[in-house]
ChimeraX commands (.cxc) that place a marker at each C-alpha (Angstrom):
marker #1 position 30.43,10.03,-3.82 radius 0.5
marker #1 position 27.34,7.85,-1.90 radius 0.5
marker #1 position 23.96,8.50,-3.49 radius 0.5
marker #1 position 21.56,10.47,-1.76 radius 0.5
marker #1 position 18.93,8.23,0.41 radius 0.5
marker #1 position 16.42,10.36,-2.13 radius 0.5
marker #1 position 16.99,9.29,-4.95 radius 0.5
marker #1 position 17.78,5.81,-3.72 radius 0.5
marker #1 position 13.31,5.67,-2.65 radius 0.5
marker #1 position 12.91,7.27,-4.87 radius 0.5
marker #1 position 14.21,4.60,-7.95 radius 0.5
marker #1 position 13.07,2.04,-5.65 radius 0.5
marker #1 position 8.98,3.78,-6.18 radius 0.5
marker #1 position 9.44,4.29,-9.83 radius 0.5
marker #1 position 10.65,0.35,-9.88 radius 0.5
marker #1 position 7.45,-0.55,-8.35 radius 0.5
marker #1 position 5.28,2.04,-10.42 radius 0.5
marker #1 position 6.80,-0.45,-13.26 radius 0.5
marker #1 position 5.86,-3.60,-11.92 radius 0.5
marker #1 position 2.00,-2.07,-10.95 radius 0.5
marker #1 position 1.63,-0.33,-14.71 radius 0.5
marker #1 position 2.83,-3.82,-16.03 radius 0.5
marker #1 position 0.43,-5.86,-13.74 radius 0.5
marker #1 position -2.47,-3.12,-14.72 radius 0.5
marker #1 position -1.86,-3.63,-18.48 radius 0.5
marker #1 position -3.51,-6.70,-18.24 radius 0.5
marker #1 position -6.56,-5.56,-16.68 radius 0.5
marker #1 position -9.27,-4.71,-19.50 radius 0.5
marker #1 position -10.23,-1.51,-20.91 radius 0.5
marker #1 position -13.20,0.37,-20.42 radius 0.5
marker #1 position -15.74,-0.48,-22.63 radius 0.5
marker #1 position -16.66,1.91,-25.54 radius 0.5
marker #1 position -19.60,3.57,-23.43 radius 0.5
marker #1 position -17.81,4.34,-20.52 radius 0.5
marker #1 position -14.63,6.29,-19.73 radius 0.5
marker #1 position -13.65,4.43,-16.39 radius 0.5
marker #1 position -13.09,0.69,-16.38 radius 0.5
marker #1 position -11.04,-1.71,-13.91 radius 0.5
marker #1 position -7.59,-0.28,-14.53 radius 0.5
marker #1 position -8.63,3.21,-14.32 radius 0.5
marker #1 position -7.95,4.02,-10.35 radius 0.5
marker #1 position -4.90,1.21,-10.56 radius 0.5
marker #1 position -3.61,4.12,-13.09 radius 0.5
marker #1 position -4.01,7.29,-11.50 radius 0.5
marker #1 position -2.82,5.90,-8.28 radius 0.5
marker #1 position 0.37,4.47,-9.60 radius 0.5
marker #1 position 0.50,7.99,-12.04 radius 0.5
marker #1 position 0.86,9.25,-8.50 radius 0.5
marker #1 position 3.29,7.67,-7.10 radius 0.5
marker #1 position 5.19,7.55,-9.73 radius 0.5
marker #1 position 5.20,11.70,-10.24 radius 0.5
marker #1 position 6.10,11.33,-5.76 radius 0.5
marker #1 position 9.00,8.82,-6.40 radius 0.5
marker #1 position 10.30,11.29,-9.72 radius 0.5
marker #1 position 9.97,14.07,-7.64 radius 0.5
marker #1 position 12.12,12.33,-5.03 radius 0.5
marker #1 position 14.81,11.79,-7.77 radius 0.5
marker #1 position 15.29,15.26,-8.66 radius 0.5
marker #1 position 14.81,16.61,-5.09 radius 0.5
marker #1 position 17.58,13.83,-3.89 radius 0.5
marker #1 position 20.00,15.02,-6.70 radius 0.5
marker #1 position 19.79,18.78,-5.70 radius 0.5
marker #1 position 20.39,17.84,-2.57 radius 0.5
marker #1 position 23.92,15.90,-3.32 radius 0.5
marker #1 position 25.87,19.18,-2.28 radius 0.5
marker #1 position 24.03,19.17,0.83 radius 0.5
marker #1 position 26.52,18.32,4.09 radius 0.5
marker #1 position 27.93,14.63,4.68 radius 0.5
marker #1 position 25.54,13.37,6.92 radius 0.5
marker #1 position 22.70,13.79,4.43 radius 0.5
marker #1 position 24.18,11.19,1.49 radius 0.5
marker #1 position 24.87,8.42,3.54 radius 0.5
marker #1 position 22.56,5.84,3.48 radius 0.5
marker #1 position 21.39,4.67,7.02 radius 0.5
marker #1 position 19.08,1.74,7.04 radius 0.5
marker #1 position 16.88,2.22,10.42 radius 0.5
marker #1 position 16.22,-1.27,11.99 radius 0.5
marker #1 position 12.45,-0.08,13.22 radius 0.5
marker #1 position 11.95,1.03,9.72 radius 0.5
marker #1 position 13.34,-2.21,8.02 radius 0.5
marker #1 position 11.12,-4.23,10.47 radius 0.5
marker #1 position 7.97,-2.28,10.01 radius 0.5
marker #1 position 8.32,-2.99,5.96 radius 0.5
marker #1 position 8.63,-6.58,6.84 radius 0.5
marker #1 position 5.69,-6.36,8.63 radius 0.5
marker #1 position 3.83,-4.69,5.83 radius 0.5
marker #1 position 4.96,-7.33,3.17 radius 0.5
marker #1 position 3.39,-9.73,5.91 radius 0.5
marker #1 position -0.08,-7.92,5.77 radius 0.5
marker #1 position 0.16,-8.43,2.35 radius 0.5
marker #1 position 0.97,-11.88,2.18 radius 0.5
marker #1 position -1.23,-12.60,5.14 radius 0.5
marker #1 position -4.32,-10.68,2.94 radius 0.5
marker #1 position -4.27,-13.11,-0.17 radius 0.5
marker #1 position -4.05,-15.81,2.22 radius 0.5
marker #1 position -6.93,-15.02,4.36 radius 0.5
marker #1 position -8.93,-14.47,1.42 radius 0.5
marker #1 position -8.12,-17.52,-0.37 radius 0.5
marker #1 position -8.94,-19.37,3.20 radius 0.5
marker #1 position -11.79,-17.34,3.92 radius 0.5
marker #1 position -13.49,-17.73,0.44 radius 0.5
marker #1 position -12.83,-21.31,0.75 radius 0.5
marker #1 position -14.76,-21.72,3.95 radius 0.5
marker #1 position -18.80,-21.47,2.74 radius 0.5
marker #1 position -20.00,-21.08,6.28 radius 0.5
marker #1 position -18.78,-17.80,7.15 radius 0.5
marker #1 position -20.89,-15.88,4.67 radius 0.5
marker #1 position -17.88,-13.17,3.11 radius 0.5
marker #1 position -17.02,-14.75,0.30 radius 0.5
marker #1 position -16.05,-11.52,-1.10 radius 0.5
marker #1 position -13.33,-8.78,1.06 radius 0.5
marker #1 position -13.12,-11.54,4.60 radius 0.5
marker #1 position -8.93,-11.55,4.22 radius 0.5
marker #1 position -9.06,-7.44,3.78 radius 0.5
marker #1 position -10.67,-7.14,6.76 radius 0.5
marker #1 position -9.70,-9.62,8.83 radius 0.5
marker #1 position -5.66,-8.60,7.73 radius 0.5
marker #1 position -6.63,-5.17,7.68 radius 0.5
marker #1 position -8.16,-5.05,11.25 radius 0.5
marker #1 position -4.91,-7.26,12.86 radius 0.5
marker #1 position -2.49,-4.90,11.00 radius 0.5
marker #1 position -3.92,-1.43,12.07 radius 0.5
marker #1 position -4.38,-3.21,15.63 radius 0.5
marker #1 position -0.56,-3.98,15.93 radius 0.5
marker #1 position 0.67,-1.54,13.49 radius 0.5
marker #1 position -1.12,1.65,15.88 radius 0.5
marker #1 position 0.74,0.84,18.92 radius 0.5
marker #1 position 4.18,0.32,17.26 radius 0.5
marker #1 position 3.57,3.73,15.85 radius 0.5
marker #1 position 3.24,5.03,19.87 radius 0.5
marker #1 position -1.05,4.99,19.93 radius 0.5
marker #1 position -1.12,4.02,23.38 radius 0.5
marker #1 position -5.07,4.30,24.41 radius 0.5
marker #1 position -6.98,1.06,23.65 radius 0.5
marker #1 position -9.95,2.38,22.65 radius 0.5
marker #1 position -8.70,4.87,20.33 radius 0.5
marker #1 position -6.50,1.96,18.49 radius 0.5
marker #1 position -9.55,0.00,18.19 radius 0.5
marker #1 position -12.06,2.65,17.07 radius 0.5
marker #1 position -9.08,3.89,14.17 radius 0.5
marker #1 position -8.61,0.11,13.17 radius 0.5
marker #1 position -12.24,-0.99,12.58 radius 0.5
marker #1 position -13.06,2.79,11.47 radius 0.5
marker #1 position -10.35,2.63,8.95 radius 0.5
marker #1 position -11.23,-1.12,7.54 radius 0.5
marker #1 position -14.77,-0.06,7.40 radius 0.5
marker #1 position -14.17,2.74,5.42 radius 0.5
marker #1 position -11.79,0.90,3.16 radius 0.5
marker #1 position -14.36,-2.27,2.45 radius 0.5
marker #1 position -17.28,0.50,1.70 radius 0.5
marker #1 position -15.48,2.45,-0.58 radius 0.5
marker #1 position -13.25,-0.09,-2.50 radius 0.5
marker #1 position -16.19,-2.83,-2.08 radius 0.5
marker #1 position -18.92,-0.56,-2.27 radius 0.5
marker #1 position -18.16,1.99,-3.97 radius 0.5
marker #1 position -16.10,1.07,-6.39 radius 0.5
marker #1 position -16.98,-2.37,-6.85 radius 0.5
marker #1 position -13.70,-3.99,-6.53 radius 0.5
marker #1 position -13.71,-7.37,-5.16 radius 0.5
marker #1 position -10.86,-7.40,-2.44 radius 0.5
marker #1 position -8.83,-10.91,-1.39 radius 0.5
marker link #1:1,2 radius 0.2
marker link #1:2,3 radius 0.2
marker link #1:3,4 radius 0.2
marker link #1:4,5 radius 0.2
marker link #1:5,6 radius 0.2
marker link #1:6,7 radius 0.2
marker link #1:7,8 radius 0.2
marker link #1:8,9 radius 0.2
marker link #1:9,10 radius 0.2
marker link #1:10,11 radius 0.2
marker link #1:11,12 radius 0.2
marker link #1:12,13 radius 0.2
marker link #1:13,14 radius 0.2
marker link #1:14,15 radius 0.2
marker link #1:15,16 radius 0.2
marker link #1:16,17 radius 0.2
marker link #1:17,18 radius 0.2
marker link #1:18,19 radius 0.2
marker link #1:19,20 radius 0.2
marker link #1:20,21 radius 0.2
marker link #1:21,22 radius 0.2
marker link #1:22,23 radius 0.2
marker link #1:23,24 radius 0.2
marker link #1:24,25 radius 0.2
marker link #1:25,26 radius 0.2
marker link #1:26,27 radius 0.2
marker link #1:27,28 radius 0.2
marker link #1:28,29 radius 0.2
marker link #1:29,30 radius 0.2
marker link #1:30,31 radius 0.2
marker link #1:31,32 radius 0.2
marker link #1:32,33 radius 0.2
marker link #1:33,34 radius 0.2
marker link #1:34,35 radius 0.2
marker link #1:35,36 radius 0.2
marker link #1:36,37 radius 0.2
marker link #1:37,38 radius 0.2
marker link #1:38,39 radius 0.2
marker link #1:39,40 radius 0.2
marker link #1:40,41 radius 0.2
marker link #1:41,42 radius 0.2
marker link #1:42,43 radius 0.2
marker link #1:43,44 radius 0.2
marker link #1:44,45 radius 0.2
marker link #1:45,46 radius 0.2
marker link #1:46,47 radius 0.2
marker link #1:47,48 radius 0.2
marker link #1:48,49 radius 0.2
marker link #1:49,50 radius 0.2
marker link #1:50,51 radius 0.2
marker link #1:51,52 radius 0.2
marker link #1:52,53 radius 0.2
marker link #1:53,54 radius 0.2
marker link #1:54,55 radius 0.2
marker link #1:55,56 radius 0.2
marker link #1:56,57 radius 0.2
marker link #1:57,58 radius 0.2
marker link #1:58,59 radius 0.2
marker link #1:59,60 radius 0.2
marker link #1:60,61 radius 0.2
marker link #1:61,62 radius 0.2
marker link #1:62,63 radius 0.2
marker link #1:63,64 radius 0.2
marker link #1:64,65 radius 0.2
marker link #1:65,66 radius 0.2
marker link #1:66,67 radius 0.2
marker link #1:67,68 radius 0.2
marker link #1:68,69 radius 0.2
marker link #1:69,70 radius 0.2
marker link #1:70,71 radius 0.2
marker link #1:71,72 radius 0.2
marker link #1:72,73 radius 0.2
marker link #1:73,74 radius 0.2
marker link #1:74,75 radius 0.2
marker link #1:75,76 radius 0.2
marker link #1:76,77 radius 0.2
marker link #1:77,78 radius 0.2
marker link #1:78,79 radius 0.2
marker link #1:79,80 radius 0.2
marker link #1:80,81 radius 0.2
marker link #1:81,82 radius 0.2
marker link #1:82,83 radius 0.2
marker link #1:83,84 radius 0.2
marker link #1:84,85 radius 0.2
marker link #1:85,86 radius 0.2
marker link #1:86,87 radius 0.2
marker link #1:87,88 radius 0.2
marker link #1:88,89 radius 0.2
marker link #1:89,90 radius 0.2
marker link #1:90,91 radius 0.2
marker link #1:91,92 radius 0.2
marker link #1:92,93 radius 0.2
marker link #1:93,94 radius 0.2
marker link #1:94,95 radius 0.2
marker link #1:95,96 radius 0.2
marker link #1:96,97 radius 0.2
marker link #1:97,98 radius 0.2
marker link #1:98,99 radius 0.2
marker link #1:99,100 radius 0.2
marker link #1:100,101 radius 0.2
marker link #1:101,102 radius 0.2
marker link #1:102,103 radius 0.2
marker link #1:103,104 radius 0.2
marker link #1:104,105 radius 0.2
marker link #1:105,106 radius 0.2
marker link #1:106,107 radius 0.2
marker link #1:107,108 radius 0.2
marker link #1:108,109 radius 0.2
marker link #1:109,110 radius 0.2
marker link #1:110,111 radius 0.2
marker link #1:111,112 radius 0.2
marker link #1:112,113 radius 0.2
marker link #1:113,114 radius 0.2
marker link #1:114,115 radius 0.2
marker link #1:115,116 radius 0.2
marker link #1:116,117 radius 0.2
marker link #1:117,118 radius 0.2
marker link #1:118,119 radius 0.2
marker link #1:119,120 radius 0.2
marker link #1:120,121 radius 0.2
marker link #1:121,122 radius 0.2
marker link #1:122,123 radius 0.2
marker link #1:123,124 radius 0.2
marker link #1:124,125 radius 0.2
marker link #1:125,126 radius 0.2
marker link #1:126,127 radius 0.2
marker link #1:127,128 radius 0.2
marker link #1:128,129 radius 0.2
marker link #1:129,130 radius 0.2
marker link #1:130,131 radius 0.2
marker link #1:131,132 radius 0.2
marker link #1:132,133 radius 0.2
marker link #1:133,134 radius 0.2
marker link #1:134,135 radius 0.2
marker link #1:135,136 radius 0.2
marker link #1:136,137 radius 0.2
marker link #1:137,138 radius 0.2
marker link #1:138,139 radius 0.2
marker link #1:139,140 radius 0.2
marker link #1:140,141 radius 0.2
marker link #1:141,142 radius 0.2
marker link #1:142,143 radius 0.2
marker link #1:143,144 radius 0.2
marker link #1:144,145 radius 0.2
marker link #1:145,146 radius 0.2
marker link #1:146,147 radius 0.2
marker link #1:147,148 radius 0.2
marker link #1:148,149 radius 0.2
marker link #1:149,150 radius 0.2
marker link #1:150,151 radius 0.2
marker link #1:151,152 radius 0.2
marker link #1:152,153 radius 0.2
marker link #1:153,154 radius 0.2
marker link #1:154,155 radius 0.2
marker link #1:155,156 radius 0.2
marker link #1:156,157 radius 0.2
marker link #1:157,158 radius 0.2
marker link #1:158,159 radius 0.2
marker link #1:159,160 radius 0.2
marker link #1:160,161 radius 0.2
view
């Protein structure tokens, strides 16, 4: 019997959940007058997911009666390519920053490989997903990374690569 595609993300999530909660763990605790600190939205977001990629579990094992076509587990080229193009952004993020913090003249010591990753990723990554008017693409990707810097950099405070 082939395991459900479910369960399969699923186990995959909750092995990443680990991996973020570990990586969290070593962030410090709030101090005693405050109930937030740095690990507190790394926490509830990977809380989150983890609850999405448990409930994927048990949905993907109710399923396993469901009709053949269902369990298999079909690995979609567009898909596998679009998740190597993510870990890319990702890579390509903590790069920039290190480059861009390195470079004194440009003035963003602080956030310049967000955006400038950021921006090129929502800028390719629109059109693959079938946004097909220009202006829209680039009003979404700078909208998006602006958003994204004031809340996580402004907001929050959190100093992005």
């Amino acid at each position: 019997m082939r395991i459900h595609k479910d369960v399969i993300s699923g186990i995959v999530i909750l092995l990443f959940c680990a991996v973020g909660a570990l990586s969290t763990s070593q962030l410090p605790p709030p101090s005693a007058e405050e109930w937030a600190g740095p690990s507190t939205l790394p926490y509830i977001t990977l809380g989150a997911t983890a609850l999405c990629g448990a409930l994927l579990v048990i949905t993907g094992i109710a399923r396993r009666n469901a009709d053949k076509a269902s369990r298999s587990f079909n690995l979609d080229p567009k898909v596998l390519a679009f998740y190597v193009f993510w870990v890319c952004y990702m890579a390509a993020m903590v790069w920039l920053g290190d480059l861009i913090s390195g470079m004194n003249r440009l003035g963003m010591p602080h956030n310049g490989g967000f955006i400038v990753a950021t921006l090129l990723f929502l800028l390719v990554a629109l059109p693959v997903l079938g946004r097909r008017k220009p202006l829209e693409i680039i009003c979404v990707a700078v909208g998006t990374t602006g958003i994204l810097v004031l809340a996580f950099g402004g907001f929050f405070q959190i100093l992005l690569p």
